[in-house]
LOTOR-332689 format. One record per residue (C-alpha): residue number from 0; residue in three letters; x, y, z. Coordinates in steps of 0.25 Angstrom, whole numbers, plus 5000, padded with zeros to 4 digits. Example, Ala and Ser with C-alpha at 12.3 -4.5 7.8 and 13.67 -1.06 7.14 Angstrom:
2
REC    i   aa  east  north    up
REC    0  ALA  5049   4982  5031
REC    1  SER  5055   4996  5029
//
This chain:
415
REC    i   aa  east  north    up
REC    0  UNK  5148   5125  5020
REC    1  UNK  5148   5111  5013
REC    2  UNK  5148   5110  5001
REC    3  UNK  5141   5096  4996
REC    4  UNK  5141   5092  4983
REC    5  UNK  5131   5080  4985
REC    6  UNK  5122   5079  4996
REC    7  UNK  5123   5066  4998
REC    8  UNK  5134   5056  5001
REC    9  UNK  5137   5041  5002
REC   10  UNK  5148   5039  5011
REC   11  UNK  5156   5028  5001
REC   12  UNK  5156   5039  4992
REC   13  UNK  5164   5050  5002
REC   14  UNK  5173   5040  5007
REC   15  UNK  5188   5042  5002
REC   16  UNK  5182   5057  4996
REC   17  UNK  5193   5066  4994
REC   18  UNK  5194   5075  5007
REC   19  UNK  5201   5090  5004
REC   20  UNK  5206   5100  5013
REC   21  UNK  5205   5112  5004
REC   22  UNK  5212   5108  4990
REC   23  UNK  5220   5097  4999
REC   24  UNK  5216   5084  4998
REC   25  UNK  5217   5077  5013
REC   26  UNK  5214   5064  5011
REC   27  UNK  5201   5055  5009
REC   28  UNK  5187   5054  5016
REC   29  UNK  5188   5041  5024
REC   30  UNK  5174   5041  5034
REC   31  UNK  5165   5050  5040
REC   32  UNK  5160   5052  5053
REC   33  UNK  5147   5055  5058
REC   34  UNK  5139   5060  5071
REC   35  UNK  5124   5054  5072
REC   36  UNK  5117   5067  5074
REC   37  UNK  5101   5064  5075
REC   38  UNK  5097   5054  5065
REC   39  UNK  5106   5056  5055
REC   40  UNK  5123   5056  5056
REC   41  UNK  5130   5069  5051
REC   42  UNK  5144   5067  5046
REC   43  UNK  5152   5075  5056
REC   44  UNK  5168   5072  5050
REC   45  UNK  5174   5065  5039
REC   46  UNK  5189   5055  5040
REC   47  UNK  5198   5058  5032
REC   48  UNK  5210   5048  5027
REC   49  UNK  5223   5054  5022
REC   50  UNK  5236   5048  5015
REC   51  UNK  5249   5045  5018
REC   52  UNK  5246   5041  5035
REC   53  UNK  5238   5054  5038
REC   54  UNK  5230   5054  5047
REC   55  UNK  5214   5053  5044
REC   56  UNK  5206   5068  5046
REC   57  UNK  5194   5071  5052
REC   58  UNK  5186   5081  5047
REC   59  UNK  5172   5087  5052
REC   60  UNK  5162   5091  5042
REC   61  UNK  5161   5105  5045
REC   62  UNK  5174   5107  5037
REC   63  UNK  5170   5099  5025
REC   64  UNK  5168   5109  5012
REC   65  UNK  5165   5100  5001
REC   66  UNK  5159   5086  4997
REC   67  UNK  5161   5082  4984
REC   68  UNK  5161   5070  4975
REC   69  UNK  5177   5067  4977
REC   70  UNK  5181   5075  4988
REC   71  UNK  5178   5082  5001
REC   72  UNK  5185   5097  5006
REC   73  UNK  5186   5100  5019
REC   74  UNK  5190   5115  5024
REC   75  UNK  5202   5112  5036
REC   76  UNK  5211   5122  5041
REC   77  UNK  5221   5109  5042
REC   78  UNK  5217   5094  5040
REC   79  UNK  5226   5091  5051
REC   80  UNK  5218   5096  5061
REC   81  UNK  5209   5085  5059
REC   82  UNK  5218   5073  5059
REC   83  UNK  5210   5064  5069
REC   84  UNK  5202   5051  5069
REC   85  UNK  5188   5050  5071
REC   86  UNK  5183   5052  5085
REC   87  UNK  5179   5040  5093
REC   88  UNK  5164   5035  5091
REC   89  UNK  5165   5042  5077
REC   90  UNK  5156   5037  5067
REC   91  UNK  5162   5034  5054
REC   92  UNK  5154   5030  5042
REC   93  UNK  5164   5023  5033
REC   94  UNK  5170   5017  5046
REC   95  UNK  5157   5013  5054
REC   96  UNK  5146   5011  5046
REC   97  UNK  5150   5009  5032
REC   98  UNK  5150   4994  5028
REC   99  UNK  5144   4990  5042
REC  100  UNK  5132   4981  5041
REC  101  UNK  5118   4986  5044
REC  102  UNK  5109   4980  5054
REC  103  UNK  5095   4983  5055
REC  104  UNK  5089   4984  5069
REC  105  UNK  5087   4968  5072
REC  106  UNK  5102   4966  5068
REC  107  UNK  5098   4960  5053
REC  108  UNK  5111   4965  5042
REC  109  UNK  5103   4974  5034
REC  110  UNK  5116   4975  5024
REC  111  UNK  5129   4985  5023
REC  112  UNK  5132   4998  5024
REC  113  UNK  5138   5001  5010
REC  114  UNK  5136   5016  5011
REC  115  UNK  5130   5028  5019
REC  116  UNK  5123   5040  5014
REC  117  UNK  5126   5055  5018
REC  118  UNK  5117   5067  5016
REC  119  UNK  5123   5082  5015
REC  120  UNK  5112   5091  5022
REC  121  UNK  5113   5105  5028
REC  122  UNK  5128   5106  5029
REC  123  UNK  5130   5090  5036
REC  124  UNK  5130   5077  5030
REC  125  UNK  5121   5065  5036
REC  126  UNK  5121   5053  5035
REC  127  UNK  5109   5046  5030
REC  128  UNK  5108   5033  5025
REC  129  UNK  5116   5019  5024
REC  130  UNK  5116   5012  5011
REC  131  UNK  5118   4997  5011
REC  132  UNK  5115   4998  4994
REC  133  UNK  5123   4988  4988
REC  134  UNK  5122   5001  4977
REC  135  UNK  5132   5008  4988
REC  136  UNK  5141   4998  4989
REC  137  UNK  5144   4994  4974
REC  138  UNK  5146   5010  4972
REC  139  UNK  5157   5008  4983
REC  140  UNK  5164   5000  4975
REC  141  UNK  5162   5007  4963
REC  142  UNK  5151   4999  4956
REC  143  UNK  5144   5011  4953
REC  144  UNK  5138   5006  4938
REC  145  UNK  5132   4994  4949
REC  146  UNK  5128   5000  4959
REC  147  UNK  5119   5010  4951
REC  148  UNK  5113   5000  4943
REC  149  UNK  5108   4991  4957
REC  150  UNK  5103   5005  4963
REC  151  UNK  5095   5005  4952
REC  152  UNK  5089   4993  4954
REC  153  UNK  5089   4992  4970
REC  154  UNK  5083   5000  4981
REC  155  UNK  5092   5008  4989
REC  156  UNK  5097   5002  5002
REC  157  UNK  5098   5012  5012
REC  158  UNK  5095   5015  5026
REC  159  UNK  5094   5029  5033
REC  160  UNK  5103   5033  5044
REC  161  UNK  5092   5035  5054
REC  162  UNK  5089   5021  5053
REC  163  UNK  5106   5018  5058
REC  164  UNK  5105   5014  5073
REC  165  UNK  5117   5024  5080
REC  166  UNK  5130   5019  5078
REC  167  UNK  5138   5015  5091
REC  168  UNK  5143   5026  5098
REC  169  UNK  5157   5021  5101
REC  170  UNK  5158   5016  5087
REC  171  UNK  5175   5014  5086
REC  172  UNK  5177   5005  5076
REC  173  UNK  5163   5000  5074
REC  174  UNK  5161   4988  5067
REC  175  UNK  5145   4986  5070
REC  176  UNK  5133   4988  5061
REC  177  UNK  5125   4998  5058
REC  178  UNK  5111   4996  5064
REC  179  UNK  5098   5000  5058
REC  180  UNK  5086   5005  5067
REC  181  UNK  5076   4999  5055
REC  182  UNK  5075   4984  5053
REC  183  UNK  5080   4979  5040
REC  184  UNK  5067   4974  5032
REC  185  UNK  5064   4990  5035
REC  186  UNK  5076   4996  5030
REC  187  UNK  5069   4999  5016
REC  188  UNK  5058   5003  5021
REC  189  UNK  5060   5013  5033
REC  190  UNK  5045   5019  5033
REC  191  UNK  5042   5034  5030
REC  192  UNK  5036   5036  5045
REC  193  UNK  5049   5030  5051
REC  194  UNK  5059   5040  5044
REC  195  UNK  5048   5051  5045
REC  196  UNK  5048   5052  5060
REC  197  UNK  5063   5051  5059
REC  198  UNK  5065   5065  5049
REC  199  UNK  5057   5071  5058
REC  200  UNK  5066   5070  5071
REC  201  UNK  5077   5074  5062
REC  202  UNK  5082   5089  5059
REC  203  UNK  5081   5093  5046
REC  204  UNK  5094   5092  5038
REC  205  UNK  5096   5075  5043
REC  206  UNK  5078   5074  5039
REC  207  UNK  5083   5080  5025
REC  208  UNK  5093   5070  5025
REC  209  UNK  5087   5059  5026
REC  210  UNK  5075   5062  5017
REC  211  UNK  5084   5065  5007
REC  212  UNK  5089   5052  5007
REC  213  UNK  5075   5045  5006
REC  214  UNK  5069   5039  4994
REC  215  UNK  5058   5046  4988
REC  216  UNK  5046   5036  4991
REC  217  UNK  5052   5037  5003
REC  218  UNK  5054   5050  5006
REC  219  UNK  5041   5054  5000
REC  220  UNK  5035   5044  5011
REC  221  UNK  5042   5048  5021
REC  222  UNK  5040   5063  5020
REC  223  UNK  5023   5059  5021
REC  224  UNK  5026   5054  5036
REC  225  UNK  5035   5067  5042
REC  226  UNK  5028   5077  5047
REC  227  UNK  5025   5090  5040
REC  228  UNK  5035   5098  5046
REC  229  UNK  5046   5090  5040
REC  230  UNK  5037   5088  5029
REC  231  UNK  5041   5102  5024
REC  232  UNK  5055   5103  5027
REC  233  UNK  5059   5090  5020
REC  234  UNK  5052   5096  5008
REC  235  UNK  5057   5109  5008
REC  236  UNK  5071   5103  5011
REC  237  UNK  5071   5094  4997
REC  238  UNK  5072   5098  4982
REC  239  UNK  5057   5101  4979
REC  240  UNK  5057   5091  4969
REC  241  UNK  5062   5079  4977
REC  242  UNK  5049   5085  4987
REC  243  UNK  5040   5082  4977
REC  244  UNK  5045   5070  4972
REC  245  UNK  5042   5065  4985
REC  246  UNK  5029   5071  4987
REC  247  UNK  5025   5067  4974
REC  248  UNK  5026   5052  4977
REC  249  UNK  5016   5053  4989
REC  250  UNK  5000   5052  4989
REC  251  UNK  4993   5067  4986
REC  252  UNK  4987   5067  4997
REC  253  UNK  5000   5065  5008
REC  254  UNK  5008   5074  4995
REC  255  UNK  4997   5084  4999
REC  256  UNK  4998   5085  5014
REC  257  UNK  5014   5088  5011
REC  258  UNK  5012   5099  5000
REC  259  UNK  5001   5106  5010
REC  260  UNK  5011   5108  5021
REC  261  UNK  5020   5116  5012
REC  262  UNK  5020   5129  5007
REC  263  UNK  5010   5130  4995
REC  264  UNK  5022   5137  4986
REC  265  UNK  5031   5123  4991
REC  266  UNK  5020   5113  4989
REC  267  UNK  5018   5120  4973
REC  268  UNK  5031   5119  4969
REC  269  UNK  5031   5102  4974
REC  270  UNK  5018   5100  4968
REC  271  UNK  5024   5108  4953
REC  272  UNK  5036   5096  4955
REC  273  UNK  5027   5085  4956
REC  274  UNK  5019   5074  4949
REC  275  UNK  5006   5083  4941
REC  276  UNK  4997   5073  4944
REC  277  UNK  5002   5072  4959
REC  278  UNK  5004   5086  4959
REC  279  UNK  4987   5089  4955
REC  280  UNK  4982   5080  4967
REC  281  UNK  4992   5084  4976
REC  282  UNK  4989   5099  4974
REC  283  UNK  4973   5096  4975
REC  284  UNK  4975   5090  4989
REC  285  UNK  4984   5102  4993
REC  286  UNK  4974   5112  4989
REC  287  UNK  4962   5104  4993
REC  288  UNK  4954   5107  4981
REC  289  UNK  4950   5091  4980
REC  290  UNK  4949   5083  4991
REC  291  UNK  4944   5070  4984
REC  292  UNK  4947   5058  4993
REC  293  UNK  4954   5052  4980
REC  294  UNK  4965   5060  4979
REC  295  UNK  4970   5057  4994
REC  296  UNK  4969   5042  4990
REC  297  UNK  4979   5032  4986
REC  298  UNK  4978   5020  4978
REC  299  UNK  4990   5012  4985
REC  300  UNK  4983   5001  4995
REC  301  UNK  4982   4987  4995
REC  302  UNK  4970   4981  4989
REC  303  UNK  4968   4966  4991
REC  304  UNK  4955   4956  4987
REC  305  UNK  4947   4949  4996
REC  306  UNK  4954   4936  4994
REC  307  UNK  4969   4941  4999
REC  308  UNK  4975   4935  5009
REC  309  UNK  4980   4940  5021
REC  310  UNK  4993   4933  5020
REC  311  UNK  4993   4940  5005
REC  312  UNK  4989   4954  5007
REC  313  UNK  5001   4954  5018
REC  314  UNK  5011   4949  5007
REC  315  UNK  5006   4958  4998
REC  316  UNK  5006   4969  5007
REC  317  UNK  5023   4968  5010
REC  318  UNK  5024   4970  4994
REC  319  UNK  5016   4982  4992
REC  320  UNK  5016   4991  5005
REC  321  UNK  5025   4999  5000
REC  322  UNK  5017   5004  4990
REC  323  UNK  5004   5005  4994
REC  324  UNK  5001   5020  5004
REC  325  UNK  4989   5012  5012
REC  326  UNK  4995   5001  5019
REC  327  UNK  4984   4999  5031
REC  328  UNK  4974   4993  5024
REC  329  UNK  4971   4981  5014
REC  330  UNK  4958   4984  5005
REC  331  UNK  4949   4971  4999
REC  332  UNK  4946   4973  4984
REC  333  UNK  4939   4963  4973
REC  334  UNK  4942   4965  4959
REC  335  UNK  4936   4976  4955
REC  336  UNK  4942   4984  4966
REC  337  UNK  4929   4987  4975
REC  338  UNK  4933   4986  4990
REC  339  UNK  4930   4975  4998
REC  340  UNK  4936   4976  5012
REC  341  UNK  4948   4982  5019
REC  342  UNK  4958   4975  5027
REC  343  UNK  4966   4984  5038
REC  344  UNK  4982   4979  5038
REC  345  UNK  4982   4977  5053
REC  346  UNK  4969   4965  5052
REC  347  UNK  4977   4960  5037
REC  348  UNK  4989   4958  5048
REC  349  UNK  4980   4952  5057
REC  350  UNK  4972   4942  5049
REC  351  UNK  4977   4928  5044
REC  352  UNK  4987   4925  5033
REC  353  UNK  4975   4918  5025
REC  354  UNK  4964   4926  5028
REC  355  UNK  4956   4934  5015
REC  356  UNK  4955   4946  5015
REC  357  UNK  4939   4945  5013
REC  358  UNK  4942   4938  5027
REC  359  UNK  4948   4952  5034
REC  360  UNK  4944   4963  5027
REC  361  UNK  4934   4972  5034
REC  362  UNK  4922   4976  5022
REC  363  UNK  4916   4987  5028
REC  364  UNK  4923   4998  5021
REC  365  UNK  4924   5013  5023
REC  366  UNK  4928   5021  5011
REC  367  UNK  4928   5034  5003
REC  368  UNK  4923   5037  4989
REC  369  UNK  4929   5044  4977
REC  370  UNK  4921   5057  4981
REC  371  UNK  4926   5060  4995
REC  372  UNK  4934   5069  5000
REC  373  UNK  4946   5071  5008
REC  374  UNK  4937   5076  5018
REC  375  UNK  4927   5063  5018
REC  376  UNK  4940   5057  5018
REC  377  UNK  4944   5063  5031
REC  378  UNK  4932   5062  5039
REC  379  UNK  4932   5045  5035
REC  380  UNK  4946   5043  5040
REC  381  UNK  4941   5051  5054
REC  382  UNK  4929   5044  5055
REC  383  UNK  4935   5029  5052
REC  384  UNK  4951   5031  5056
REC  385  UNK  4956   5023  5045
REC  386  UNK  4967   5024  5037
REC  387  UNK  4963   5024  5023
REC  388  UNK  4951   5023  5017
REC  389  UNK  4947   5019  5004
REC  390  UNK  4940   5025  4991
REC  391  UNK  4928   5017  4985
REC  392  UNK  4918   5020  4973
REC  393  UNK  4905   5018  4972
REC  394  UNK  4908   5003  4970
REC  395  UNK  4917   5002  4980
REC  396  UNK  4929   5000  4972
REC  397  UNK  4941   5004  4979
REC  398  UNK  4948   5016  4975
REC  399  UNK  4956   5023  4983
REC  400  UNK  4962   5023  4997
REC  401  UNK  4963   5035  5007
REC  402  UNK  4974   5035  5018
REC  403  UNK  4972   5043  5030
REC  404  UNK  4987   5047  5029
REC  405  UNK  4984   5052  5015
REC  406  UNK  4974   5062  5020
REC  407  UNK  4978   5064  5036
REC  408  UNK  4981   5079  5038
REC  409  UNK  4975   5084  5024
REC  410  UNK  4965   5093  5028
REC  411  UNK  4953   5093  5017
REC  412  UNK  4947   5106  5013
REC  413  UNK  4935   5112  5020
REC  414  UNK  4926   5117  5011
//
């Protein structure tokens, strides 16, 4: 058994670690082999350096004990039995893809490796991401005072392992670079459908280690796109209060149709850690006991007026993607917010630079009102195939918006 003091490593920081046989210091931690099993890497022996012209060890993972801050201890009947080299075709971390440069997948140098991440899970370590952070470098140095205050004030850069191309498999003395399979305006933004059909292919321990890893945005997106099965075991597998933290960061209605997979005793005890107000709504849609349109609907579209450019919406829509949930649709507004026309993305990316929207927008509109229900809801989207459907008054004003992927698998209560 392992014993792991932290569950997660960065391979700058385990280099030149203390390495003990029993109470007996043997020398220093010098690289790291892996094995690519599946999608992600699991480090199989570690290289050890010793003093005064002895040769290097190689020892396998099954007989490390302990991983601690300063020191690793490794159970052996006699270190000597180990005293050897690296196979050939080995892959060494420090030696191999420390320091290299990264390529994206049309050869453009995305930056360097200045340091790799390493998940402990189920009794293996995995490797899971590589971080070209300036942050990772300056902490090499031992700049840490820096390189904390720039991590506060920049993004992470960090790529996950599933996105490194093989490395070769006579690898000697390699002296390439790491390639990515992602190009490298994308690298920030790998998208949650992507990396959800990649955690379902793998087993469970390496599909908990890279969510682990994830951001929680993108996390919390990425756990809406997997399928239900996996749904559960990912949140079964974390702390329940990262779970609902993630959950709670979600629309009601897709934070709903997780919650009703689960046990009802699992789904109390998220909901009891979660936002109140979130909590309510999400309970109501679980239960069913109100099924008003409005609480499936989502205030983050893009609304434009008449008089926007083609070549304007486009700009604007590159700043604001991000953070809008309907993407597929521009709606025409006047001031006081009554809806005019509707503009579907593919005929905005057909149109001419300088035409209106007034010029392109189709006006004949179909929409719901305040007082539907998830069931009118449904039958509109069966009738009409779109994607999302807006919410209007008697005035016409302009509400809300419905997303068939907010509501797509909710069954609404028979009465």
């Amino acid at each position: 058994m392992i014993t792991v003091l932290e569950p997660r490593f960065f391979l700058s920081e385990i280099i030149g670690r203390k390495v003990y046989f029993k109470s007996d210091q043997i020398g220093r931690l010098d690289d790291v082999v892996i094995v690519e099993t599946a999608k992600l890497p699991e480090v199989s022996h570690f290289v050890v350096s010793r003093s005064f012209g002895y040769p290097s060890l190689l020892l396998p993972w099954d007989k490390l004990n302990l991983i601690s801050n300063t020191e690793m201890v490794f159970d052996l009947s006699s270190p000597h039995e180990f005293e050897r080299h690296p196979p050939e075709g080995s892959i060494l971390l420090r030696a191999h893809v420390l320091d290299k440069k990264i390529l994206d997948m049309d050869d453009h140098e995305v930056e360097i490796v200045y340091d790799i991440s390493l998940h402990f899970q189920a009794d293996k370590l995995y490797v899971t991401e590589v971080d070209f952070s300036r942050r990772r470098l300056l902490r090499r140095m031992g700049l840490k005072k820096l390189a904390n205050w720039i991590s506060e004030r920049r993004q992470e850069t960090t790529v996950s392992w599933l996105y490194v191309q093989p490395l070769p498999e006579h690898i000697g003395a390699f002296k390439g670079h790491v390639k990515l399979s992602v190009l490298k305006e994308n690298i920030s933004d790998i998208h949650p459908v992507d990396l959800a059909d990649i955690l379902e292919e793998l087993e469970g321990d390496q599909r908990l280690a890279v969510f682990k890893e994830l951001e929680t945005e993108h996390a919390s997106d990425t756990l809406e796109e997997v399928e239900p099965r996996v749904q559960r075991e990912l949140i079964r597998a974390i702390e329940k209060r990262h779970a609902a933290q993630l959950i709670n960061v979600m629309s009601p209605a897709q934070a709903a149709d997780i919650l009703a997979a689960l046990p009802s005793s699992e789904a109390d005890e998220l909901l009891l850690l979660m936002d109140r107000e979130s909590a309510a709504k999400i309970q109501k849609i679980v239960d069913k006991h109100d099924e008003n349109i409005l609480l499936f609907s989502t205030q983050n579209f893009m609304k434009m007026p008449k008089s926007a450019t083609v070549r304007e919406v486009i700009t604007l829509f590159h700043e604001i993607a991000r953070d809008i949930d309907v993407i597929m649709y521009v709606y025409v507004v006047d001031d006081l917010n009554v809806l005019e026309g509707v503009v579907d993305f593919r005929e905005l990316m057909a149109a001419e630079p300088d035409q209106t929207m007034a010029e392109i927008m189709t006006e004949n509109i179909i929409s719901l009102n305040p007082q539907d229900t998830l069931s009118d809801a449904m039958a509109m989207f069966d009738r009409y195939a779109f994607r999302a459907i807006p919410v209007t008054d008697e005035q016409n004003v302009l509400l809300a918006l419905v997303s068939f992927k907010d509501i797509h698998g909710i069954k609404p209560r028979l009465d």
